[in-house]
Biopython code that builds the backbone (N, CA, C, O; Angstrom):
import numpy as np
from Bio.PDB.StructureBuilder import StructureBuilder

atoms = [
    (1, "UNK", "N", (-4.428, 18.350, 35.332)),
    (1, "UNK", "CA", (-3.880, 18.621, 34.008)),
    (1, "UNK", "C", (-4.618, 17.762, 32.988)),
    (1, "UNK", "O", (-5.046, 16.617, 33.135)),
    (2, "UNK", "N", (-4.672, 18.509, 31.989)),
    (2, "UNK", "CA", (-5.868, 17.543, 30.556)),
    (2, "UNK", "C", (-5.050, 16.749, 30.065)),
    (2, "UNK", "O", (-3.848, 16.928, 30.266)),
    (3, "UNK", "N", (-5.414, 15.903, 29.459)),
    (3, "UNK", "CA", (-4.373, 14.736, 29.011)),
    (3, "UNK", "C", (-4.661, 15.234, 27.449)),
    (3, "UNK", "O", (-5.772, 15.295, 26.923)),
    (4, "UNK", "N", (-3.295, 15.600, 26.796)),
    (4, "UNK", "CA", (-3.503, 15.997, 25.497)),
    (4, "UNK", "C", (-3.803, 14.786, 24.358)),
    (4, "UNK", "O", (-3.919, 15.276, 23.235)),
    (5, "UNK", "N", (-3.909, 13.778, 24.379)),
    (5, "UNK", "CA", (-4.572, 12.388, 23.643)),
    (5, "UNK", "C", (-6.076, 12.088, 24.392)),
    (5, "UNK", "O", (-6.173, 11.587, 25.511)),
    (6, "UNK", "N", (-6.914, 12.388, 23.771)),
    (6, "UNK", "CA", (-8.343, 11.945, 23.741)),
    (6, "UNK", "C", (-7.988, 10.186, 23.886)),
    (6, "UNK", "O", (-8.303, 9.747, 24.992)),
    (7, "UNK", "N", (-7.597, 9.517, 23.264)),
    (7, "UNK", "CA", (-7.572, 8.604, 23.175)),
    (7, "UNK", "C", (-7.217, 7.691, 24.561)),
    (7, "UNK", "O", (-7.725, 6.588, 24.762)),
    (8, "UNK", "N", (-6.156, 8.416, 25.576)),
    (8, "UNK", "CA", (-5.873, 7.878, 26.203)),
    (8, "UNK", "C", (-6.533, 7.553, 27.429)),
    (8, "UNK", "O", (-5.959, 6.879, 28.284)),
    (9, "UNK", "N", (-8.055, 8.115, 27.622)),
    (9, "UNK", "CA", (-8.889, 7.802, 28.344)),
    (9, "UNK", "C", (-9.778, 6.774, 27.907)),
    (9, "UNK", "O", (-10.720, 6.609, 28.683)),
    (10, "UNK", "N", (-9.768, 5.704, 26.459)),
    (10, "UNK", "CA", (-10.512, 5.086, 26.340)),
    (10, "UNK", "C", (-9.828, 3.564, 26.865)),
    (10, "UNK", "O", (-8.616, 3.383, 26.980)),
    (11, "UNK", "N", (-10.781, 2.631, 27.123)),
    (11, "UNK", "CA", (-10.029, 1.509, 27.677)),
    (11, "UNK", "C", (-9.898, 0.624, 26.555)),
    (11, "UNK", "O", (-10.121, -0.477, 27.057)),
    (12, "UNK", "N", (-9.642, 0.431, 25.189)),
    (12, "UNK", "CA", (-9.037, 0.539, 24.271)),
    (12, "UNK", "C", (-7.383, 0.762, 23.566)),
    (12, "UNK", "O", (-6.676, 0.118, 22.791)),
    (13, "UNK", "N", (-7.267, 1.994, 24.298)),
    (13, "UNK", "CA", (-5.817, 2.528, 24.672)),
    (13, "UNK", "C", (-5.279, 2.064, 24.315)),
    (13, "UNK", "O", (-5.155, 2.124, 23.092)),
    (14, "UNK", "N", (-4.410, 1.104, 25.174)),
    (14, "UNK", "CA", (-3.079, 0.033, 24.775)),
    (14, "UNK", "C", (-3.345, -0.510, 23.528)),
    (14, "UNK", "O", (-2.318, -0.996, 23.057)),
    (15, "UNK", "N", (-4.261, -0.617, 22.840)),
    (15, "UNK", "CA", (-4.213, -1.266, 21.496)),
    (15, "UNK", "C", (-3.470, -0.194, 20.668)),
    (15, "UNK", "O", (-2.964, -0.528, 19.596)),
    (16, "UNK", "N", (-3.385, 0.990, 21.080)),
    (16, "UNK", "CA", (-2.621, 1.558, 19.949)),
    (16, "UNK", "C", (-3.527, 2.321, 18.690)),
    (16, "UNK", "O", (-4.706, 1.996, 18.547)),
    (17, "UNK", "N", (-2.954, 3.270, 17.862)),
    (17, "UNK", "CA", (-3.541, 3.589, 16.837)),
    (17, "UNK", "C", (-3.741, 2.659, 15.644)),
    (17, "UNK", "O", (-2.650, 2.353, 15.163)),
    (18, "UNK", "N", (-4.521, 2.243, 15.165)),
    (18, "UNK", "CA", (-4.240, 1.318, 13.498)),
    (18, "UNK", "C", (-4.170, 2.808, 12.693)),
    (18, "UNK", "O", (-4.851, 3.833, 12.726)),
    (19, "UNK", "N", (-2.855, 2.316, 11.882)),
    (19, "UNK", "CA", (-2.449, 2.992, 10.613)),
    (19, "UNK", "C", (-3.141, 2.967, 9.357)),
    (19, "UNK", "O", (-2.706, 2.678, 8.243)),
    (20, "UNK", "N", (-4.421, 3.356, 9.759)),
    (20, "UNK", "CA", (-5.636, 3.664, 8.613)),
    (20, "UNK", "C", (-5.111, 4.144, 6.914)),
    (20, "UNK", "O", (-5.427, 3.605, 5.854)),
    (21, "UNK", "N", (-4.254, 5.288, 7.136)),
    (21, "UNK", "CA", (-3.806, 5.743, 6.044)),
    (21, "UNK", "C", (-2.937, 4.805, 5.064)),
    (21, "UNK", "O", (-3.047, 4.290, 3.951)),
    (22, "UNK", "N", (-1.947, 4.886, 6.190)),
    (22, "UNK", "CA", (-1.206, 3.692, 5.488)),
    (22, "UNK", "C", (-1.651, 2.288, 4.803)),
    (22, "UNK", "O", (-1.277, 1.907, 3.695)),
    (23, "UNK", "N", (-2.729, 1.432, 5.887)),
    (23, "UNK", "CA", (-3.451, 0.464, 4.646)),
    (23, "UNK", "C", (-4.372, 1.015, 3.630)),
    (23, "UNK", "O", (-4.912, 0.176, 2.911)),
    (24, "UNK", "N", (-4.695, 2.415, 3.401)),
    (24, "UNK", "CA", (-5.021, 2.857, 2.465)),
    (24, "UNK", "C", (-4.611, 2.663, 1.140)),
    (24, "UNK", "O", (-5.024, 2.197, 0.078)),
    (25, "UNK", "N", (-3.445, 3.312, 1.726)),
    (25, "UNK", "CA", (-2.224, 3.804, 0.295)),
    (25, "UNK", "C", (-1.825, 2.287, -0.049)),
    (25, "UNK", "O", (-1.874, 1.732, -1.146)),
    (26, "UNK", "N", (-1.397, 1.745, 1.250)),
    (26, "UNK", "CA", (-0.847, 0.067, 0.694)),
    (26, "UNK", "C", (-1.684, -0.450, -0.540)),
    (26, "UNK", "O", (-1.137, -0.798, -1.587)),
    (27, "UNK", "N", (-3.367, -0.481, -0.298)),
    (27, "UNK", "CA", (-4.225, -1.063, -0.841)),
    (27, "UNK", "C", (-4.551, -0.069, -2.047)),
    (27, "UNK", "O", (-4.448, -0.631, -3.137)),
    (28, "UNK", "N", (-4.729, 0.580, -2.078)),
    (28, "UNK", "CA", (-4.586, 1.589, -3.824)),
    (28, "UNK", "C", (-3.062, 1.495, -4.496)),
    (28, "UNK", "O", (-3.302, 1.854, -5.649)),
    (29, "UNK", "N", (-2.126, 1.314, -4.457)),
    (29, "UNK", "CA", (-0.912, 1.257, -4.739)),
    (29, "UNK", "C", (-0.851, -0.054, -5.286)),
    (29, "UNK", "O", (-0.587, -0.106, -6.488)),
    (30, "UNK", "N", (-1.033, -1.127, -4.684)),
    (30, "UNK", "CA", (-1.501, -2.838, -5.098)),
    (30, "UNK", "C", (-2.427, -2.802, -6.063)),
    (30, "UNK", "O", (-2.177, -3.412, -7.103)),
    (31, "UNK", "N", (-3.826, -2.006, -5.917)),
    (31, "UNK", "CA", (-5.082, -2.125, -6.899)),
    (31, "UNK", "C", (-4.381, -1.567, -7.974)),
    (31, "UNK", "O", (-4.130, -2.386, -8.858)),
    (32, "UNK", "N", (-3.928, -0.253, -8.201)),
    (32, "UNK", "CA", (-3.257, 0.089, -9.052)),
    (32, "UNK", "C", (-1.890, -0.204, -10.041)),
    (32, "UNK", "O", (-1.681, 0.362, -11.114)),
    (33, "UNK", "N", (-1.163, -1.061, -9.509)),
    (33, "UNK", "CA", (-0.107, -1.846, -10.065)),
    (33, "UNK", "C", (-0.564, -2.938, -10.439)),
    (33, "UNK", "O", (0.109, -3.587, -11.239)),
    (34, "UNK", "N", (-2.137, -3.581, -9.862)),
    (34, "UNK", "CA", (-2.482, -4.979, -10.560)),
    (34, "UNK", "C", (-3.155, -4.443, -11.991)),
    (34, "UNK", "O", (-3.062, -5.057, -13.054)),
    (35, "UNK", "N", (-3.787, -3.293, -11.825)),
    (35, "UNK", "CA", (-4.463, -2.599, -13.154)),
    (35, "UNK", "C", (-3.089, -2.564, -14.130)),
    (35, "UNK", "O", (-3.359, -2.517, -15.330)),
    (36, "UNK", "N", (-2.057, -2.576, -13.888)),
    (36, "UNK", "CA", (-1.124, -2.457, -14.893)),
    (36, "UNK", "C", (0.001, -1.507, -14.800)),
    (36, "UNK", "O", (0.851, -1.576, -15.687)),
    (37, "UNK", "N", (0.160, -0.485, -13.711)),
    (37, "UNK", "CA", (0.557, 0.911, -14.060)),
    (37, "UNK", "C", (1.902, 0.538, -13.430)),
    (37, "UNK", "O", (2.196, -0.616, -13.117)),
    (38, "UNK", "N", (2.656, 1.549, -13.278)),
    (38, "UNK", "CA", (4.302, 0.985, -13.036)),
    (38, "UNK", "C", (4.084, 2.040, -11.438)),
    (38, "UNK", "O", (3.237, 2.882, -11.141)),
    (39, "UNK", "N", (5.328, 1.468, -10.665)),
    (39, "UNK", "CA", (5.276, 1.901, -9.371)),
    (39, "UNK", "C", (5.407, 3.696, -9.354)),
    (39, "UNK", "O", (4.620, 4.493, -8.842)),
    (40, "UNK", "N", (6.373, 3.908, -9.919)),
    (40, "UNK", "CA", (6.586, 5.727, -10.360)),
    (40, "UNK", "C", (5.437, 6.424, -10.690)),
    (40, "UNK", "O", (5.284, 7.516, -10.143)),
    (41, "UNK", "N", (4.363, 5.922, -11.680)),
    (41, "UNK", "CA", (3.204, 6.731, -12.140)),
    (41, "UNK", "C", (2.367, 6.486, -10.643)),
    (41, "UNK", "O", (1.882, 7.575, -10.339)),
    (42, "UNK", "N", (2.092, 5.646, -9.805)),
    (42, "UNK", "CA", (1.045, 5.356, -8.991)),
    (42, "UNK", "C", (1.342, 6.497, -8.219)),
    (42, "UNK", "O", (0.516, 7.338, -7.865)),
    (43, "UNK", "N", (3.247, 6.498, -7.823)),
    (43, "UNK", "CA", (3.483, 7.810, -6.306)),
    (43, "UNK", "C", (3.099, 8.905, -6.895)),
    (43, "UNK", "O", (2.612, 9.780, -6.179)),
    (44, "UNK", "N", (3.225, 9.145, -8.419)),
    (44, "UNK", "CA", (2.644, 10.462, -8.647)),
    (44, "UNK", "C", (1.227, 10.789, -8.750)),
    (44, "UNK", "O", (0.714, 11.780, -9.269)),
    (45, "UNK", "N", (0.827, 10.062, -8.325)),
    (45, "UNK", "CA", (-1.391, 10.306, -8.882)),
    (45, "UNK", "C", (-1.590, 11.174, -7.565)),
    (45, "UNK", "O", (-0.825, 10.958, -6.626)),
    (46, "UNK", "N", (-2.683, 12.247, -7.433)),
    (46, "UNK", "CA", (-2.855, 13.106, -6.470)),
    (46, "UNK", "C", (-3.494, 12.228, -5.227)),
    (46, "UNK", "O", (-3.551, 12.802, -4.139)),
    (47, "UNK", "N", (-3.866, 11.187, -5.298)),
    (47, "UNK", "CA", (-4.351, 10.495, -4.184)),
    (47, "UNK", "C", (-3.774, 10.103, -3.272)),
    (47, "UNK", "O", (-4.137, 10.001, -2.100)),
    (48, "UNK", "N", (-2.300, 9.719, -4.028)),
    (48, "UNK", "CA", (-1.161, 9.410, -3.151)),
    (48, "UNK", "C", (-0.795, 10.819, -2.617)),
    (48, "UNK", "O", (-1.019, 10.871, -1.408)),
    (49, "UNK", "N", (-0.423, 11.702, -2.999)),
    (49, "UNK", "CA", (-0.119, 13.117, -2.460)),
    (49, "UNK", "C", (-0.687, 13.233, -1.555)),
    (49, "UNK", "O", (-0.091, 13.340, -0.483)),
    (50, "UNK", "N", (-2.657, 13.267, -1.650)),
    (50, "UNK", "CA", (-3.599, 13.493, -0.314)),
    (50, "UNK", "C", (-3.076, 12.729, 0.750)),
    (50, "UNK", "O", (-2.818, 13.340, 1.787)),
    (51, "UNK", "N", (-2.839, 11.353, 0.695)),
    (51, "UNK", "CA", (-2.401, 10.441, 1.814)),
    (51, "UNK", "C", (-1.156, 11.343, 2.624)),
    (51, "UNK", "O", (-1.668, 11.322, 3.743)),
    (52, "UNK", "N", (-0.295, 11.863, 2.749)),
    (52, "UNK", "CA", (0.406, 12.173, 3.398)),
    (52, "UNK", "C", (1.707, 12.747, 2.280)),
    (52, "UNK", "O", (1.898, 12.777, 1.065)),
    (53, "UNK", "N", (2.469, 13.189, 3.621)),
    (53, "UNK", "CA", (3.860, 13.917, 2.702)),
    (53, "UNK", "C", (4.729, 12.802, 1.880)),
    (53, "UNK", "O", (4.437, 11.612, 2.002)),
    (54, "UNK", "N", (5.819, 13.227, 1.028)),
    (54, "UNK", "CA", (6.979, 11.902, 0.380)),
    (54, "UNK", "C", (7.385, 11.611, 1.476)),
    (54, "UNK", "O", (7.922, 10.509, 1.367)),
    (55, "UNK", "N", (7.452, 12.023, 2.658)),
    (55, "UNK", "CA", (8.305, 11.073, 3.796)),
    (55, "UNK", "C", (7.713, 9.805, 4.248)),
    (55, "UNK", "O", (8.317, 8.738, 4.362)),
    (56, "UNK", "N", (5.921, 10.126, 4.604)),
    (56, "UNK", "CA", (5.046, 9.476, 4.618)),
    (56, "UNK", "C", (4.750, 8.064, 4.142)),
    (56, "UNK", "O", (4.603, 6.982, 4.711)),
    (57, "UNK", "N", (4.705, 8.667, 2.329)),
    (57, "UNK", "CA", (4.888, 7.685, 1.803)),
    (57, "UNK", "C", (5.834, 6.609, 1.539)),
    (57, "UNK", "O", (5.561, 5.452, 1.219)),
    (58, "UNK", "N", (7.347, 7.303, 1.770)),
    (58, "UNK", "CA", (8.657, 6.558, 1.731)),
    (58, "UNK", "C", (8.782, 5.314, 2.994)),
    (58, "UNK", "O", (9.150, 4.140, 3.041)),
    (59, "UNK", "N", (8.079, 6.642, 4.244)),
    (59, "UNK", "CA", (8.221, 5.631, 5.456)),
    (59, "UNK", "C", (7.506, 4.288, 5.428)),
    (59, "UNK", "O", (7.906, 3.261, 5.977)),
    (60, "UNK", "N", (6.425, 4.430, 4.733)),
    (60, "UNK", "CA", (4.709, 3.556, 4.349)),
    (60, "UNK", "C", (5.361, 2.371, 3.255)),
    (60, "UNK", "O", (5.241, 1.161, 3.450)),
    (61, "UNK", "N", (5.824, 2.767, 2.482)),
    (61, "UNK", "CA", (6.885, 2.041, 1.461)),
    (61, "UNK", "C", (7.540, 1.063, 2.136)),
    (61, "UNK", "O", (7.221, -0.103, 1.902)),
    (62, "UNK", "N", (8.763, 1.407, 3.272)),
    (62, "UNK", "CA", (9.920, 0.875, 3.837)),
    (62, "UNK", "C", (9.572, 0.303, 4.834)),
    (62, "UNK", "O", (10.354, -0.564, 5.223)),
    (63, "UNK", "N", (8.230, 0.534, 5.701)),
    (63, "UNK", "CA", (7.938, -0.502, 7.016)),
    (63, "UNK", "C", (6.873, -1.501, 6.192)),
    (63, "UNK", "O", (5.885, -1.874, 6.824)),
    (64, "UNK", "N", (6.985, -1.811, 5.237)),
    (64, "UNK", "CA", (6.047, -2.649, 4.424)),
    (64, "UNK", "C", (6.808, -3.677, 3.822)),
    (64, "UNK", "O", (8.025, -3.626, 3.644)),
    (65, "UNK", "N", (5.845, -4.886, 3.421)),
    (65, "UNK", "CA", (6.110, -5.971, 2.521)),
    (65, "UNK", "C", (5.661, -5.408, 1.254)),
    (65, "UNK", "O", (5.898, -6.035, 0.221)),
    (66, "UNK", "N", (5.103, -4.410, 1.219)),
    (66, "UNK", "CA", (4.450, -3.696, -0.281)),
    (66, "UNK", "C", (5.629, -4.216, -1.753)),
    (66, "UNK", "O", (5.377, -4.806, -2.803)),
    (67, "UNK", "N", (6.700, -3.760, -1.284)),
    (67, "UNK", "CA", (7.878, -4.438, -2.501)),
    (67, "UNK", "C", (7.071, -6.096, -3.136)),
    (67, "UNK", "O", (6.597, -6.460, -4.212)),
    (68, "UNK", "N", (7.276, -6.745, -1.740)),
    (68, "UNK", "CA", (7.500, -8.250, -2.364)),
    (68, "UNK", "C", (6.289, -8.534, -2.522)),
    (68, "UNK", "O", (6.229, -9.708, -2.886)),
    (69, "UNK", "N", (5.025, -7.965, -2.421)),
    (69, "UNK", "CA", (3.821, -8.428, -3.019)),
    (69, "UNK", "C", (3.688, -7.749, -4.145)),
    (69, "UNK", "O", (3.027, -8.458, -4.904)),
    (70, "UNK", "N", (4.046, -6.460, -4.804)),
    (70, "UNK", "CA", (4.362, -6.262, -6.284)),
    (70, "UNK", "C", (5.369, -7.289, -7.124)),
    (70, "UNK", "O", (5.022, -7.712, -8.226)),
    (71, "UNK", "N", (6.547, -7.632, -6.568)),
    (71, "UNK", "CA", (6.734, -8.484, -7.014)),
    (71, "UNK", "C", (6.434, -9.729, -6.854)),
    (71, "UNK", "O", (7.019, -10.625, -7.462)),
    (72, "UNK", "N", (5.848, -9.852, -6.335)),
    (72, "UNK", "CA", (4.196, -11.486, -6.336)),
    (72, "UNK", "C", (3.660, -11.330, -7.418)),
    (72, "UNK", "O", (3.877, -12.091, -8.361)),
    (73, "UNK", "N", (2.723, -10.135, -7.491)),
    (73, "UNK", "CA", (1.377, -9.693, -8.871)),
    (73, "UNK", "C", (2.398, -9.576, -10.347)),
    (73, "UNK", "O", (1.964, -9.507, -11.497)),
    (74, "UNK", "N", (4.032, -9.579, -9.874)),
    (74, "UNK", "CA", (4.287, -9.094, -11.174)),
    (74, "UNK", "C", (4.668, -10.761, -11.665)),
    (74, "UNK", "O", (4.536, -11.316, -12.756)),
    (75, "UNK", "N", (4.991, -11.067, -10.849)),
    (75, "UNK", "CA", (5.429, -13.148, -11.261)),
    (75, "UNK", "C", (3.962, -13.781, -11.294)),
    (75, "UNK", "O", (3.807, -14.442, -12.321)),
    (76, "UNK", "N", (2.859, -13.767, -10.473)),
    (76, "UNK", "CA", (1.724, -14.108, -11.155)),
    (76, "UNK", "C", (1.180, -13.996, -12.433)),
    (76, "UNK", "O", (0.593, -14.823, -13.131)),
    (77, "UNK", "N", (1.572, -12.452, -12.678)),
    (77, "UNK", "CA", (1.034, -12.292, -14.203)),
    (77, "UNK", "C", (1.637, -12.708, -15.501)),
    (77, "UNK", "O", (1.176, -12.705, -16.642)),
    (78, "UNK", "N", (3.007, -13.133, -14.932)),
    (78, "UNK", "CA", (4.176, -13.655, -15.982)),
    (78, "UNK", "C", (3.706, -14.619, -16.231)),
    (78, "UNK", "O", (3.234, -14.773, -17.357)),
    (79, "UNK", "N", (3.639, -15.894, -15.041)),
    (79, "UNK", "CA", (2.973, -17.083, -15.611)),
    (79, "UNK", "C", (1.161, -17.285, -15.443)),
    (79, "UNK", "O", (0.686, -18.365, -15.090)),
    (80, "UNK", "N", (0.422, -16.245, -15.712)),
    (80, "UNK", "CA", (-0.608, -16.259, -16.776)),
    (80, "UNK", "C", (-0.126, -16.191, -17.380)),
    (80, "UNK", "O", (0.516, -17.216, -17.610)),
    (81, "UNK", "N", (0.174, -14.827, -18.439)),
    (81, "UNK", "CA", (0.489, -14.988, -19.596)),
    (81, "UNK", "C", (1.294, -15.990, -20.457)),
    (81, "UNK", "O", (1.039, -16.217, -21.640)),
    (82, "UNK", "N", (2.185, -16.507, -19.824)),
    (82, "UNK", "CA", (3.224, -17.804, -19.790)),
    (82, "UNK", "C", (2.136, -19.095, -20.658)),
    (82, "UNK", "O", (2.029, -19.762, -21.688)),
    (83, "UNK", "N", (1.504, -18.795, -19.322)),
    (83, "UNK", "CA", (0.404, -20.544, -19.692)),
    (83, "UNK", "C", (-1.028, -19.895, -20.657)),
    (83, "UNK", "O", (-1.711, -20.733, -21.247)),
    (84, "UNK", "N", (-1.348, -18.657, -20.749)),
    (84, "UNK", "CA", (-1.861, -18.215, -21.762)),
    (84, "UNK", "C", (-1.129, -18.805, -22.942)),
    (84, "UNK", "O", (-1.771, -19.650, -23.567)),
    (85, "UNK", "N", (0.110, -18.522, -23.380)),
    (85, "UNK", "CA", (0.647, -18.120, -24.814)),
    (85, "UNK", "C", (0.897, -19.976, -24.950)),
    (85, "UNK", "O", (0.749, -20.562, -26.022)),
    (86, "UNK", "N", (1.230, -20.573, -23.850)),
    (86, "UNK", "CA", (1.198, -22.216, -24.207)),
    (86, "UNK", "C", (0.230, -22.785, -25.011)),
    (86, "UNK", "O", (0.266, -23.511, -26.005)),
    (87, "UNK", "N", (-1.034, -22.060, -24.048)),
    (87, "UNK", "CA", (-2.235, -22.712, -24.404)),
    (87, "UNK", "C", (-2.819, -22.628, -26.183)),
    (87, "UNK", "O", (-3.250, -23.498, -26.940)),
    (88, "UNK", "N", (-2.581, -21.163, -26.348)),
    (88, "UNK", "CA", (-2.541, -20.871, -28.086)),
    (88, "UNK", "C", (-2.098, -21.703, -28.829)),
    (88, "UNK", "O", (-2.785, -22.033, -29.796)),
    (89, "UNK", "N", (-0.667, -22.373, -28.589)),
    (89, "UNK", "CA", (0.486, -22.890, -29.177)),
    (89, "UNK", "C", (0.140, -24.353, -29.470)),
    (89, "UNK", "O", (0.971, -25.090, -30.000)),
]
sb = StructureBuilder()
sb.init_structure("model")
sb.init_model(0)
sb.init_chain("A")
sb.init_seg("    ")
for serial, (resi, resn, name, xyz) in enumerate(atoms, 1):
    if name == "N":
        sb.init_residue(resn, " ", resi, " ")
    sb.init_atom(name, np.array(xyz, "f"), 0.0, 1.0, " ", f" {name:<3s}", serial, name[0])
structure = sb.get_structure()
């Protein structure tokens, strides 16, 4: 009988698939929220669509730290600007 996973004849195997897509989207979703854009406009850009279905992305969302490193880039940029507007002053 053929083994329906190609994969499972390589001795490699047990390592498992890496979730290519998913650090995709992780990493355009981050590039794109550090450019400025809000989380809602990013799920709608067609790139995110190509990556996979809304379940996809929801699932990609929810097995992630993706939240708390947007809110990292968004408290980093507070205090730039913070110690920017000091520095004027």
């Amino acid at each position: 009988m053929a083994n329906a996973d190609p994969l499972a004849d390589t001795p490699y195997f047990f390592a498992a698939r890496r979730p290519f897509r998913q650090e995709r989207l992780l990493s355009y979703i981050r590039r794109e929220h550090r450019r400025g854009r809000n989380l809602a406009d990013i799920l709608e850009d067609g790139y995110v669509r190509r990556c996979g279905s809304r379940e996809f992305v929801w699932q990609t969302l929810r097995e992630t730290p993706l939240i708390e490193l947007l809110e990292q880039d968004v408290i980093e940029a507070i205090q730039r600007a913070s110690a920017a507007l000091s520095n004027q002053e």
